[in-house]
Each structure stands twice: as structure tokens, then as C-alpha cells.
C-alpha positions as CSV (number, residue, x, y, z in Angstrom):
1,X,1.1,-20.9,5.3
2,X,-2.2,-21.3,7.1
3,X,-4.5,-19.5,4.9
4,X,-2.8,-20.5,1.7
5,X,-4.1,-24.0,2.4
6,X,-7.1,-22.7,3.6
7,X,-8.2,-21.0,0.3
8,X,-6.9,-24.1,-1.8
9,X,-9.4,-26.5,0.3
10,X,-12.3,-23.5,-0.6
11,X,-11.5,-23.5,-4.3
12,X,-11.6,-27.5,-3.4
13,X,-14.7,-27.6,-2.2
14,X,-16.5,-24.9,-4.3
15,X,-15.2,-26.0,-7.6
16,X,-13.5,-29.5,-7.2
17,X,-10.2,-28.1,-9.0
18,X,-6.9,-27.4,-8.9
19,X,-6.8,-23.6,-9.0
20,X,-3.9,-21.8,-10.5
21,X,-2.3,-19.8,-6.7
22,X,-0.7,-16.5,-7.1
23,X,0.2,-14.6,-3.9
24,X,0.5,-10.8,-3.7
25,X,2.1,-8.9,-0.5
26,X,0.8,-5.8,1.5
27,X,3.6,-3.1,1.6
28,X,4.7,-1.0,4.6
29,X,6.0,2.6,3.7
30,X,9.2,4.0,5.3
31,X,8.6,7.3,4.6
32,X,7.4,8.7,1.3
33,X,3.5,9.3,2.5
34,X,1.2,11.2,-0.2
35,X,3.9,12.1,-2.4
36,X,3.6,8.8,-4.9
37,X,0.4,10.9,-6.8
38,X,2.7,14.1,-6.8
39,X,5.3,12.3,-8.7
40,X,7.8,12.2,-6.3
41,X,10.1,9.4,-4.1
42,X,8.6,7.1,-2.1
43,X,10.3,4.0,-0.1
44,X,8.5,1.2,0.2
45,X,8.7,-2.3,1.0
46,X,6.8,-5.7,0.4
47,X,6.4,-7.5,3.6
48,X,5.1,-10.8,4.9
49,X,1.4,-11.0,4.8
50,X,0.1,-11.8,1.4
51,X,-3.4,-12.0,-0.3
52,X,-3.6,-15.4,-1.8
53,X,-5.6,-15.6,-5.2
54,X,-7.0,-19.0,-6.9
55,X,-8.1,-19.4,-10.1
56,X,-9.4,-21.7,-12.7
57,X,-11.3,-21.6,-16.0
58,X,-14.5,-22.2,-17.0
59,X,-16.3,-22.5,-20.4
60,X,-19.1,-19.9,-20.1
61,X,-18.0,-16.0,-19.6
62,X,-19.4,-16.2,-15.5
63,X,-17.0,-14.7,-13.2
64,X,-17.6,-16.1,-10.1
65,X,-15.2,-15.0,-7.1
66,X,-15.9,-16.3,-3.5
67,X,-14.2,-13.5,-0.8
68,X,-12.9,-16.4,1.7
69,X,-12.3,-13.4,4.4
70,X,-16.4,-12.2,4.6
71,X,-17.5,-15.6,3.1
72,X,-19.4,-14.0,0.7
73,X,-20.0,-14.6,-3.1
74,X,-20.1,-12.6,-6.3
75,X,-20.8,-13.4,-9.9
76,X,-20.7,-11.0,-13.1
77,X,-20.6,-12.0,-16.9
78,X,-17.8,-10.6,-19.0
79,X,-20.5,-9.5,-21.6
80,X,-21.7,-6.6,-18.9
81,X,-19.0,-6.1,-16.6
82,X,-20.0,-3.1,-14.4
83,X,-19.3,-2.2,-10.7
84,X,-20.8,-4.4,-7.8
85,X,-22.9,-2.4,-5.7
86,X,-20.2,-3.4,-2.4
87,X,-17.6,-3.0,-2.7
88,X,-14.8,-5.8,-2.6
89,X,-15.4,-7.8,-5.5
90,X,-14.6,-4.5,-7.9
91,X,-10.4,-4.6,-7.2
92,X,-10.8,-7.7,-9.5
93,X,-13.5,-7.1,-12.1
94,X,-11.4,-4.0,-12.0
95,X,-8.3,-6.0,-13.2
96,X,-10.6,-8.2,-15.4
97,X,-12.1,-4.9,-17.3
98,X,-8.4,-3.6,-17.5
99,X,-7.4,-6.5,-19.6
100,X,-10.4,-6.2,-21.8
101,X,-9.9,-2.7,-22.6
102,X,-6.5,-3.5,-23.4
103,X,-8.0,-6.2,-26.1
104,X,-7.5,-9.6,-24.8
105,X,-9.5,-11.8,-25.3
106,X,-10.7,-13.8,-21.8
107,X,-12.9,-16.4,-20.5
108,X,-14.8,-16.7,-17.5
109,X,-13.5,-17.8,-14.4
110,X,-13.9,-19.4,-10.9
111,X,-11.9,-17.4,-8.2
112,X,-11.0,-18.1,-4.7
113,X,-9.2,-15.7,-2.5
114,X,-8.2,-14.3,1.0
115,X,-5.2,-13.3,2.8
116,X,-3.9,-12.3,6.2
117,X,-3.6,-8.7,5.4
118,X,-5.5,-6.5,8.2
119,X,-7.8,-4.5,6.3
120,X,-8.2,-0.8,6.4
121,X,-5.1,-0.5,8.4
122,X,-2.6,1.5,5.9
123,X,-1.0,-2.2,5.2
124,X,-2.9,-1.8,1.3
125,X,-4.8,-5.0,1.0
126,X,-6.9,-3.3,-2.0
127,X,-3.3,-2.7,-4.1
128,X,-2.0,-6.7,-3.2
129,X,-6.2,-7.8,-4.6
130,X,-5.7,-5.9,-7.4
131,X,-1.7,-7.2,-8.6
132,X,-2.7,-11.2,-7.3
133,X,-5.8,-10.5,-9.5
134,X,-3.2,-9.0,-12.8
135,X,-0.4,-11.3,-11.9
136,X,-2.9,-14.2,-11.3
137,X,-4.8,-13.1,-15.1
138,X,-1.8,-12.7,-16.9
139,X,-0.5,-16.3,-16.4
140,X,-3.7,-18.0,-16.9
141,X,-4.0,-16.7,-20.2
142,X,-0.4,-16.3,-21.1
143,X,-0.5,-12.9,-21.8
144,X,3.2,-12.0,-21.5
145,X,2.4,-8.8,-19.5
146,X,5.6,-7.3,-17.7
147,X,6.0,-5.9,-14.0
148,X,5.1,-3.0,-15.1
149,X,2.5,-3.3,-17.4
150,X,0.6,-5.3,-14.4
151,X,1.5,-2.6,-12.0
152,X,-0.5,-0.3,-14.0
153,X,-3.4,-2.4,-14.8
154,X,-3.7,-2.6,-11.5
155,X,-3.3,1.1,-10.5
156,X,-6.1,1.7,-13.2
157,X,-8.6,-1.0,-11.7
158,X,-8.7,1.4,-8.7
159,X,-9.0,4.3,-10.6
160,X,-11.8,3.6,-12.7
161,X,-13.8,0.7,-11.4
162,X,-13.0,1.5,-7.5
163,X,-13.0,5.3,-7.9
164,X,-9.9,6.1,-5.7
165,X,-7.2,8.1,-7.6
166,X,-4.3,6.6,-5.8
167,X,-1.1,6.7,-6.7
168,X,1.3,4.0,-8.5
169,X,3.5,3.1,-5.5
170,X,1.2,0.6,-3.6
171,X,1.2,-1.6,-6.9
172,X,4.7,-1.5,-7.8
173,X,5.7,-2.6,-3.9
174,X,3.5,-5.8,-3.9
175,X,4.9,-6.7,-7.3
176,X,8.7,-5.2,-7.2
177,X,9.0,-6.0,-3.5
178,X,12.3,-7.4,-2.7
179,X,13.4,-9.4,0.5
180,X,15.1,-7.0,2.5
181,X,15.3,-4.4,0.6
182,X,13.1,-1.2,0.8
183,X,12.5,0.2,-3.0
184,X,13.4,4.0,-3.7
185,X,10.8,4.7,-6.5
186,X,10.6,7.7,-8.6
187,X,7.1,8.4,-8.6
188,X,7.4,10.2,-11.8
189,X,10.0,8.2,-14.3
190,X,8.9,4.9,-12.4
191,X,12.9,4.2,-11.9
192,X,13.8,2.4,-8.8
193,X,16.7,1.3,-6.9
194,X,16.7,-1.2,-3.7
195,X,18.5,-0.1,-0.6
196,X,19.1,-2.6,1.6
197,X,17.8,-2.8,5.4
198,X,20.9,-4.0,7.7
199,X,19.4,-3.2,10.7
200,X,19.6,-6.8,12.4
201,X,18.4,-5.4,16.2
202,X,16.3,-3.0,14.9
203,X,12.6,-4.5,14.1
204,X,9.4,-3.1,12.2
205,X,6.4,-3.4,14.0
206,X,2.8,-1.8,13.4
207,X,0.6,-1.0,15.7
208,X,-3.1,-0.7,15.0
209,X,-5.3,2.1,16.0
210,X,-8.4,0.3,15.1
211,X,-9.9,3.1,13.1
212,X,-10.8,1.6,9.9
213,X,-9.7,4.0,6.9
214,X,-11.5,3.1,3.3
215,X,-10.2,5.9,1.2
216,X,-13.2,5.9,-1.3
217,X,-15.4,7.4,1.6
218,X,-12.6,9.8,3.6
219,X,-10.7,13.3,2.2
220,X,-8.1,11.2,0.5
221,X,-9.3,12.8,-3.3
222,X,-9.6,16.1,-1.5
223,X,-6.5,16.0,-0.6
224,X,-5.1,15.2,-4.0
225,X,-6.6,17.8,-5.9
226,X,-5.7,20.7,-3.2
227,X,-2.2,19.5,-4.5
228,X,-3.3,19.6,-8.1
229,X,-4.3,23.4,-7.0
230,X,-1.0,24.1,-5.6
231,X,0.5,23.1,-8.5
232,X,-1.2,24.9,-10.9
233,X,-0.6,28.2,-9.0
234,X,3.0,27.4,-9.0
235,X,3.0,26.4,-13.0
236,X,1.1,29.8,-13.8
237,X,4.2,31.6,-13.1
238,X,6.5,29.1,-13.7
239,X,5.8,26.8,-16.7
240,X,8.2,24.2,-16.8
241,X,7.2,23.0,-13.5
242,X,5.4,19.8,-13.8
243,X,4.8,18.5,-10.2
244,X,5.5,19.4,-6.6
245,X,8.5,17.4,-7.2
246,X,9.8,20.1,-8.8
247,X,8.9,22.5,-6.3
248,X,10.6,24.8,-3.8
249,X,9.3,25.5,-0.3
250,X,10.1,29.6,-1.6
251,X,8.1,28.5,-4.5
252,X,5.2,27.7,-2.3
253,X,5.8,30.9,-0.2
254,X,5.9,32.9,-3.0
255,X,3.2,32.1,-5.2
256,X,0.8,29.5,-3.2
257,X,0.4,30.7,0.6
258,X,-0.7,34.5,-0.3
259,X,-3.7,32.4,-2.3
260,X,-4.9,29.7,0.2
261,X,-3.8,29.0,3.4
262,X,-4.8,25.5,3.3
263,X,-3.3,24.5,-0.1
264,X,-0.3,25.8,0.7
265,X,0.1,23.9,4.5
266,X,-0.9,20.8,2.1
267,X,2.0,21.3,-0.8
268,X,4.5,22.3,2.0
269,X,4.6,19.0,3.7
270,X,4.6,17.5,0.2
271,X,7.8,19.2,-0.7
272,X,9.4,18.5,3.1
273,X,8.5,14.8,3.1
274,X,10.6,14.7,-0.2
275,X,13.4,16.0,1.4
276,X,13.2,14.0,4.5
277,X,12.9,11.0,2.1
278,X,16.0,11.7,0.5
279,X,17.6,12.3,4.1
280,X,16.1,8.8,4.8
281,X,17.9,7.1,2.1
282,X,21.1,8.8,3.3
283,X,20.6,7.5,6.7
284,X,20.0,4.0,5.5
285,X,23.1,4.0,3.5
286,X,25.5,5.0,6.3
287,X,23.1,2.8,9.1
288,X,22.0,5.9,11.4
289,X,19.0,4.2,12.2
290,X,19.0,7.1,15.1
291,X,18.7,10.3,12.4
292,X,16.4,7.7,10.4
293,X,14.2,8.0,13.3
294,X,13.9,11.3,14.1
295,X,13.2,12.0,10.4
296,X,10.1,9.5,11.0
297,X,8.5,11.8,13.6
298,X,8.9,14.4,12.0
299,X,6.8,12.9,9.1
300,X,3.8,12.6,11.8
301,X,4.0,15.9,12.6
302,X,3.7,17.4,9.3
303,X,1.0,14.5,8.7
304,X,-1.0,15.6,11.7
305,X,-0.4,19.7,11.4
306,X,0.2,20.0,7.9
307,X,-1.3,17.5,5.7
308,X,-4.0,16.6,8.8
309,X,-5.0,13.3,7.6
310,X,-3.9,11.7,11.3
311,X,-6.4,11.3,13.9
312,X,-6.5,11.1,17.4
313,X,-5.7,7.5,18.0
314,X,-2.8,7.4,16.2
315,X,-1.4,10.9,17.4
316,X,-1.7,9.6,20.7
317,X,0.6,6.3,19.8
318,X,3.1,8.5,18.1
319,X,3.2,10.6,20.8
320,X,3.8,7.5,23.7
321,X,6.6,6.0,22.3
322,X,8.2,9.3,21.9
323,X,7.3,10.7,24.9
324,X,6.7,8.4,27.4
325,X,8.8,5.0,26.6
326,X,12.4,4.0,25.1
327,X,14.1,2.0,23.1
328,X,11.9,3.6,20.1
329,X,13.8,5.1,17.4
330,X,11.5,6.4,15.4
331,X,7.0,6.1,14.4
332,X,4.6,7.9,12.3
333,X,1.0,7.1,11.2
334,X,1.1,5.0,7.7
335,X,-0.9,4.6,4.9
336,X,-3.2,7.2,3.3
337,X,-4.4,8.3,6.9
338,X,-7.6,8.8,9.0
339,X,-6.7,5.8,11.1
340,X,-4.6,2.6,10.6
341,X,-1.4,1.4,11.6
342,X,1.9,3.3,13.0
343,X,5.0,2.0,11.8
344,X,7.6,2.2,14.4
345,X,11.7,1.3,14.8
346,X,12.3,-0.4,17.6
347,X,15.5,-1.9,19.1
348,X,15.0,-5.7,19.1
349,X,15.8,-5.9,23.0
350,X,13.0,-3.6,23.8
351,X,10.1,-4.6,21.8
352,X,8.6,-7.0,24.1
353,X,8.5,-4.3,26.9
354,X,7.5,-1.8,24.5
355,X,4.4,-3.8,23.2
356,X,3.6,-4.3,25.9
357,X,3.7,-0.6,27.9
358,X,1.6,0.7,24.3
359,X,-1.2,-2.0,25.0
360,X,-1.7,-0.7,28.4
361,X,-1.7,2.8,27.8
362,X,-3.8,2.1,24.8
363,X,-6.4,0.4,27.1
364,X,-6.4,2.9,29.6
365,X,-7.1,5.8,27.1
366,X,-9.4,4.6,24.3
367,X,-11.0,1.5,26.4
368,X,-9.0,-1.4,24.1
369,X,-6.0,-2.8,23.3
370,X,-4.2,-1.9,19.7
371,X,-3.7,-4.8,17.9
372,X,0.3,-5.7,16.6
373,X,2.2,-6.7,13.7
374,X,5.4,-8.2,13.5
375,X,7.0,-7.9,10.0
376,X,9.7,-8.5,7.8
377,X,10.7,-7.6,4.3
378,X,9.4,-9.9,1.5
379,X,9.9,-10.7,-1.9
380,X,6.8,-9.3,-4.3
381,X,3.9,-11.1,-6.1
382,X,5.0,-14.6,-7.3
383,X,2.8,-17.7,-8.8
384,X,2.9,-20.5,-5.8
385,X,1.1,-23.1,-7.9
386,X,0.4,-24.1,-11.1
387,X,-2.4,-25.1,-12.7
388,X,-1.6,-28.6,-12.3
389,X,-0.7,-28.3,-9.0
390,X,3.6,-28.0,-9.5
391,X,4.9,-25.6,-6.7
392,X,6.0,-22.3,-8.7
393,X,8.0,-19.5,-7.0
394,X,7.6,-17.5,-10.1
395,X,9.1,-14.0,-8.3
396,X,8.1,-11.2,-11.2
397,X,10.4,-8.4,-9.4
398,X,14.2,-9.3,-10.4
């Protein structure tokens, strides 16, 4: 692990230590997109690029954390902990002010971290920060936290240090994630199952549009609380509805659409992309990595027509490999949208050709190449080192 031994010699250098290492995973979605915050399924995944976190202690209350990917440094006092004015160092003095709020009782700290997780690309770099930061916290001080207490601490650092309302599903991939395994999570009751990927000549691979998403600037809270407003239009007539889980496409007909056009075009795809998830889990069960696919696309469209957080980069490598290559089974924009990555199925014996055809088309349309990610399944957040330097493979998940 190249960068893991790159951000021990930092902490090296910068603090003459032995750091305690936690690493974190980014996540790829299946399908499941924008339904986490409406309390629904989702079906993620950890995979193989990590954010690595190092940490010692000190004995003043400075927290001092050096960003190894922008080589840039931060320090805050735990006496005044408020937001940075940029904005990377606040998905851990997020963490840090979740665990004071909760009572415990801290010291200050020297932290070194960076990771191989493309940024901004829908592969949620912020959500591994933010559990390496809890996981990394909660075994430093020994504060006996479990999976799921970290998961929300770290789903509450975004919310109210970071400002984006996300929902819980990021967080609970990079520390439930299990080798390959993709996680059916109920959104709602926070009960999960693992269904297992068998697809041995099928590969995942991502291609980046190079349109940088950062939800705290784009429509992603706009598009949250036009749900909320669907909702409530649906619960006014019908009470004991408590999310567009719950809800019916008639439902939405009925009650939503003669209101607001828009809100109800953004609650509709909410309430299909549940179904197709469920329809996605069948498929992975019986290994119709063909139906799986075509329930992918379908995803996009609603994402591009419905939901319209896609853009025109990754419409247009959606619409290639369906249109204008083979041996892809399926592909949809991920993440929280307005750029980013597209996951796409492809058939092992075709990927190199494929890669290849959506780099040149790329080129020839928008003047660059996309850039590609190869990834596999991964186990979730574990501790790789110890404080005194013993190799840990502490995996919190199972």
C-alpha cells in the first residue's frame, strides 16, 4: 500500500511518532441512488481504495491535522472548536465535536491523513474521512463505541459541522463493508443483509467524467427537501405514511403531481428506484447479471429525466456503452450527481476494448480522456496499526 507508507513517513517526519493507522474505504453504489435520506434500500459496497488516518496524542488540547493529499495544514483547540473557513479539515473536527457532544472527555491530537480515493467523483471520500476519523477516535481513547454508533457520529459530523444533510448509507458502507458482498440496507430500521457478488467475468469499473461534484455547493439539499414536500402532501391525506418508502406511484399520482410538477417527477423516481432495487437484489440472487443491467440504465434515465441531477458528461458515457459498444451489461451515473463517476458491468473479456473505445470517444467529444477505476469489493474500516506499531486488522463490520 503505497500511500499507506507514505502517510506513516509524514506523521514520521512531522511528529517523530508512531501514529495509531486506521483505514476507511470509499463505497460504490449498485443501485439505491437518493433514496438512503428517504428511508429506503440502498445496496452498497466497500471497495479498495481507502483514506488512511494517523494519529497520536499530545498533552495540550491543539488539534493539528496535516491533509497529505493538498499538503496543507490545520490546527484548532478543543476549547473553541468551530468550522474552518475551507473546507476539508471540518469531516474531522466534525467527528471530534461529535464525540464531545456526546460527553467524552478528549485530548488534543496530531493527525496525518490521505488516501487514494478520487475526490469529488461519487466514490464518497468525505463519508471514509469522517468513519477513519470515528473509528480512528474511538480506539485511541477506548471509548467502546459500536459500528453503529460510529456510523452515526459520522453521519452527524456532515450534518452539522459540513452542512450537507446526507444520508446514513455512505457511512455504514465504509464501516460495514464486506469483501465481496454488496450490503442491502434498510435506510429506515438500519437492518442489513450481504448478498454476495459471484459474478467472476463480470468486472466493476468507473469511469470518470471529470466534473467535480461537492454537494455543499450543488442542488443536492434542494433535492432532499422537494422530497420532504412530497411527503408531506402524501401524509396530509394519509397519516401513517412516514416516508416515500412507504409510498405508492398512485399515491404520488393522486395526491402529489396535481400540486407540483416538479416534486412529483422527484418522488416518482424515488419510489421506482426502490423497486428496481428490490428487482436488483432478485437478479443478484439468481446471477442474471443481464436483467441486473438493464435495471442499471434504467436508473440513469430516471436520474437524468426525473431526478435531473446527471449532466452532460456523464449522459453521454451512459449513453456510449449502451448505444454504441458491447460487452456492457449495464451503467448509470453514481453518487449524489452533477458529475462524477459511472459505474458500469462489464464482461471481463471485453473491458480492455471497452476502455479503451470510451477514452477515445471521450476525447473526441469533450477534448480529454475520462479517467478509470478498476475495483473490487473490500472489507470496511479496520485499525492497520497500533499505537506501538503491531499490525492490527481490527475489521469493525462482522
Amino acid at each position: 500500500m503505497k500511500k499507506l507508507e507514505q502517510i506513516r513517513a509524514k506523521f514520521q517526519q512531522l511528529h517523530n511518532a508512531t501514529p495509531l493507522i486506521v483505514r476507511a474505504p470509499g463505497r460504490v453504489n449498485l443501485i439505491g441512488e437518493h433514496t438512503d435520506y428517504n428511508l429506503g434500500p440502498v445496496l452498497p459496497a466497500a471497495i479498495d481504495k481507502n483514506i488512511f488516518f494517523a494519529v497520536s496524542l499530545r498533552d495540550d488540547n491543539i488539534i493539528d491535522i496535516y491533509a497529505a493529499d493538498y499538503s496543507d495544514q490545520v490546527a484548532a483547540t478543543l476549547d473553541n472548536l468551530e468550522p474552518a473557513w475551507k473546507l476539508w479539515p471540518n469531516y474531522t473536527l466534525g467527528v471530534i465535536k461529535e464525540f464531545l457532544k456526546a460527553g467524552h472527555q478528549l485530548k488534543g491530537m496530531n493527525i496525518v491523513f490521505g488516501g487514494d480515493i478520487p475526490l469529488a467523483a461519487g466514490l464518497s471520500s468525505s463519508a471514509a474521512i469522517t468513519c477513519a476519523s470515528a473509528n480512528a477516535i474511538n480506539t485511541l481513547f477506548k471509548l467502546n463505541k459500536t459500528p453503529i454508533e460510529l456510523v452515526k457520529i459520522a453521519q452527524a459530523a456532515e450534518h452539522n459541522f459540513v452542512g450537507v444533510h446526507c444520508g446514513i448509507m455512505d457511512q455504514f458502507a465504509s464501516l460495514f463493508g464486506k469483501e465481496g458482498y454488496f450490503i442491502k440496507l434498510d435506510c429506515d430500521t438500519l437492518e442489513h443483509s450481504y448478498i454476495p457478488f459471484n459474478a467472476t467475468d463480470v468486472k466493476i469499473v468507473l469511469f470518470d467524467s471529470g466534473v467535480k461534484h461537492f454537494l455543499v455547493n450543488s442542488a443536492y439539499n434542494d433535492r432532499r427537501k422537494q422530497c420532504s414536500e412530497g411527503l408531506k402532501l402524501v401524509k396530509e391525506q394519509l397519516p401513517a405514511v412516514n416516508s416515500l418508502a412507504d409510498v405508492t406511484e398512485g399515491m404520488l399520482f393522486k395526491f402529489v403531481k396535481p400540486v407540483n410538477e416538479e416534486i412529483f417527477k422527484r418522488c416518482l423516481y424515488v419510489v421506482e428506484e426502490i423497486a428496481r432495487l428490490k428487482a436488483v437484489c432478485n437478479d443478484l440472487e439468481h446471477n442474471d447479471f443481464e436483467a441486473l443491467g438493464r435495471h442499471l440504465f434504467e436508473t440513469h434515465l430516471g436520474l437524468k429525466d426525473l431526478y435531473e441531477v446527471s449532466c452532460t458528461e456523464c449522459d453521454f458515457l451512459v449513453d456510449f456503452v449502451r448505444h454504441k459498444t458491447h460487452g456492457v451489461l449495464g451503467a448509470r451515473m453514481m453518487g449524489a450527481g452533477f458529475g462524477g463517476c459511472t459505474i458500469n458491468l462489464i464482461k471481463e473479456e471485453a473491458v480492455d476494448r471497452v476502455v479503451e473505445e470510451v477514452k477515445a470517444a471521450y476525447k473526441k467529444e469533450f477534448g480529454k480522456e475520462p479517467k478509470v477505476y478498476f475495483t473490487s469489493i473490500s472489507n470496511g474500516s479496520e485499525v492497520i496499526q497500533g499505537l506501538e506499531g503491531e499490525k492490527k486488522a481490527d475489521t469493525l463490520s462482522q
